[in-house]
C-alpha positions in Angstrom: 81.1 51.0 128.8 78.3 48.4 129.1 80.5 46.6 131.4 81.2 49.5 133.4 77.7 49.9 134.0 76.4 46.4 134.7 79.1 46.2 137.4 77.6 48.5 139.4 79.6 51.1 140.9 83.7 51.4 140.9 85.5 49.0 138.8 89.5 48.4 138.2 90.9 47.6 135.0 91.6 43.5 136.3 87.9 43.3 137.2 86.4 45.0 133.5 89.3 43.0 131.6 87.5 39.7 133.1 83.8 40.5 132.6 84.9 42.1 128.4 87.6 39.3 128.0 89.7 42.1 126.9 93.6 42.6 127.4 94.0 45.4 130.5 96.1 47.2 128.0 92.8 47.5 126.0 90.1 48.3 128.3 92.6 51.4 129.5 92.7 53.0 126.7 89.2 52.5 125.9 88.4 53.9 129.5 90.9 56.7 129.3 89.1 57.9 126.4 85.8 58.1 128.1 87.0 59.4 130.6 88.4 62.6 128.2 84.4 62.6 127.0 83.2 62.7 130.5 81.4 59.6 130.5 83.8 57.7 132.8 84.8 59.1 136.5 88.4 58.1 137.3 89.7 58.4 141.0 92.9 56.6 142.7 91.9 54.1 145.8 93.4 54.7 149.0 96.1 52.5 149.4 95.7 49.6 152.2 99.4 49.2 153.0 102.4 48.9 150.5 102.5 48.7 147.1 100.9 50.9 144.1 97.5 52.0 144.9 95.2 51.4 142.4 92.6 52.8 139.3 88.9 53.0 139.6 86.8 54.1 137.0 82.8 54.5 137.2 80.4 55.4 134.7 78.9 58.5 134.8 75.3 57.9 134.1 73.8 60.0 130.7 71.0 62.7 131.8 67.6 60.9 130.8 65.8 64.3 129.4 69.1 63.9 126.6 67.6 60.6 125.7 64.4 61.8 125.5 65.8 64.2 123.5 67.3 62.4 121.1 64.0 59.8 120.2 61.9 63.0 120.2 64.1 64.7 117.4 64.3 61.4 115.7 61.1 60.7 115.4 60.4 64.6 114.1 62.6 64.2 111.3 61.3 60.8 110.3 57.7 62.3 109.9 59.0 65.3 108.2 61.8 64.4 105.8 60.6 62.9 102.3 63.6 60.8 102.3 64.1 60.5 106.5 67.8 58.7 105.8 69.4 61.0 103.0 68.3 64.2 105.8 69.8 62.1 108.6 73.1 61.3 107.1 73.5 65.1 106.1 72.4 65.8 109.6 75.8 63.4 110.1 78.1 65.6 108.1 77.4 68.8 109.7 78.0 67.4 113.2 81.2 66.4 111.9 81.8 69.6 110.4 81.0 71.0 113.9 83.9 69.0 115.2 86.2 70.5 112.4 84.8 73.9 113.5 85.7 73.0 117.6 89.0 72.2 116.7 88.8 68.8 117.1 89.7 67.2 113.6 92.9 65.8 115.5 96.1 65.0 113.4 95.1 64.9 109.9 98.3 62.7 109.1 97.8 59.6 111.0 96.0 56.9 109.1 92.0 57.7 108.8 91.3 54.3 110.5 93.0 55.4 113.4 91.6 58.7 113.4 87.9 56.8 112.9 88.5 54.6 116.1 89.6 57.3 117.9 86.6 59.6 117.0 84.0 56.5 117.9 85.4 56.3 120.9 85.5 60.1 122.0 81.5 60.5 120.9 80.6 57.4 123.2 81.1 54.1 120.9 83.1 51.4 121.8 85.3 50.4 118.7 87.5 47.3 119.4 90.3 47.5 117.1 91.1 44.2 117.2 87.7 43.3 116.0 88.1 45.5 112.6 88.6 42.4 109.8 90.5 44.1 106.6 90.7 42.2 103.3 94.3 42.4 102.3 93.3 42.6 98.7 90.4 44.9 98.4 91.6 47.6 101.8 88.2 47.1 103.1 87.3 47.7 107.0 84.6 46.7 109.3 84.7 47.9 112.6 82.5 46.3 115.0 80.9 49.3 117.6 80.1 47.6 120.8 78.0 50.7 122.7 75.7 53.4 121.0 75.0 56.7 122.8 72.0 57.3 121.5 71.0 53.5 121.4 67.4 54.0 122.8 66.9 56.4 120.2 68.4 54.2 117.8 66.3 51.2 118.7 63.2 53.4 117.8 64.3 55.0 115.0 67.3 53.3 113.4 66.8 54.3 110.1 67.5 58.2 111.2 69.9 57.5 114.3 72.0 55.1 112.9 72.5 57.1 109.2 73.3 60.3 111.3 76.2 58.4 112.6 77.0 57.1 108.8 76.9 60.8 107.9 79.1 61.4 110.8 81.5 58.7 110.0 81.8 60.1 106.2 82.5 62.9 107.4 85.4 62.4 109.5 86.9 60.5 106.6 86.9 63.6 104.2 89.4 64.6 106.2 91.4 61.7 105.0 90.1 62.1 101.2 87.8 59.6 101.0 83.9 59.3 102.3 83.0 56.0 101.1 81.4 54.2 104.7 78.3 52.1 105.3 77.1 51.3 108.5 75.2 48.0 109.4 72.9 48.7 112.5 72.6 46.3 114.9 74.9 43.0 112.4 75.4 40.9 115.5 74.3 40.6 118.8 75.4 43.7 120.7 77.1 45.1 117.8 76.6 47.0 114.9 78.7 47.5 112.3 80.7 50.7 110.6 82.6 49.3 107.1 84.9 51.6 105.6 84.5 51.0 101.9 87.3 53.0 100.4 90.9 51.6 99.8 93.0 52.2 102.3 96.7 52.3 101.7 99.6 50.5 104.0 99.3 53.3 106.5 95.2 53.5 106.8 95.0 56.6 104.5 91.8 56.4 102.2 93.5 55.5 98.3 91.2 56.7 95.8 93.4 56.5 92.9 
């Protein structure tokens, strides 16, 4: 998404698969799915002559009143809660149980780290699967999230923003049977860090046994 935006107007998938490094396979899917949230515009060029006219996405730039929003509320429960992160990762589960209530708890028997990536994605992260490390041995995940959609807000107040999404995380995974997550805000540069810290089985499913 960052890339999308920092180009400037309408991109193709060759052009955003050179500036992320990213195989074109990749960056469609990633794109495809924003485009579902509404994020991402997709349109087809107008072919020049011959040949298979081609993809354009743009980003669809966020309201700034919802960002405003967002730091506002934030900061509000920050000054209110006695323990700011407990109320903000419960805040987490109900938005996911808002999801379940919508509909939109998705196939409940493909493997919880797929259904995780997928979720990220559709709420605004940018998960790169092939930057999740798992430990043979222990089942452990990290997934590295390379966009926030409420990153202002989270720069402010990380200790509430980034444990609503925690919250939000567990909660998609009690779907799956298992809730165990951390979440590691801002680990690297221009990344933070979601590690799934139950065992996950062959498939992905959370193995609490």
């Amino acid at each position: 998404m960052q890339a999308l935006v920092s180009h400037g107007g309408p991109a193709k998938i060759a052009e955003l698969s050179a500036i992320t490094k990213l195989h074109g396979n990749t960056v469609r899917e990633h794109l495809n799915a924003l485009a579902k949230t509404g994020l991402v515009r997709h349109r087809v060029e107008a072919p020049l002559g011959r040949g298979r006219p081609s993809s354009l996405f743009e980003a669809v730039r966020a309201h700034q009143p919802t960002t405003e929003l967002a730091v506002a509320l934030a900061a509000e429960l920050s000054d209110a809660a006695s323990d700011p992160a407990a109320a903000a990762v419960r805040a987490g589960r109900v938005w996911a149980a808002m999801d379940r209530s919508d509909g939109r708890v998705g196939d409940t028997s493909r493997p919880a780290l797929e259904q995780v990536l997928q979720r990220l994605t559709e709420h605004g992260f940018v998960p790169l699967p092939q930057k999740a490390t798992q430990d043979a041995s222990s089942g452990k995940v990290d997934i590295h999230l390379r966009e926030c959609p409420m990153l202002a807000a989270a720069r402010e107040q990380p200790e509430v923003v980034c444990n609503v999404h925690l919250g939000l995380v567990r909660g998609w995974l009690e779907d799956h049977g298992g809730t165990a997550a951390d979440l590691e805000p801002f680990a690297g540069s221009g990344y933070c860090t979601v590690r799934l810290t139950d065992t996950l089985d062959s498939s992905g499913r959370a193995d609490n046994s």
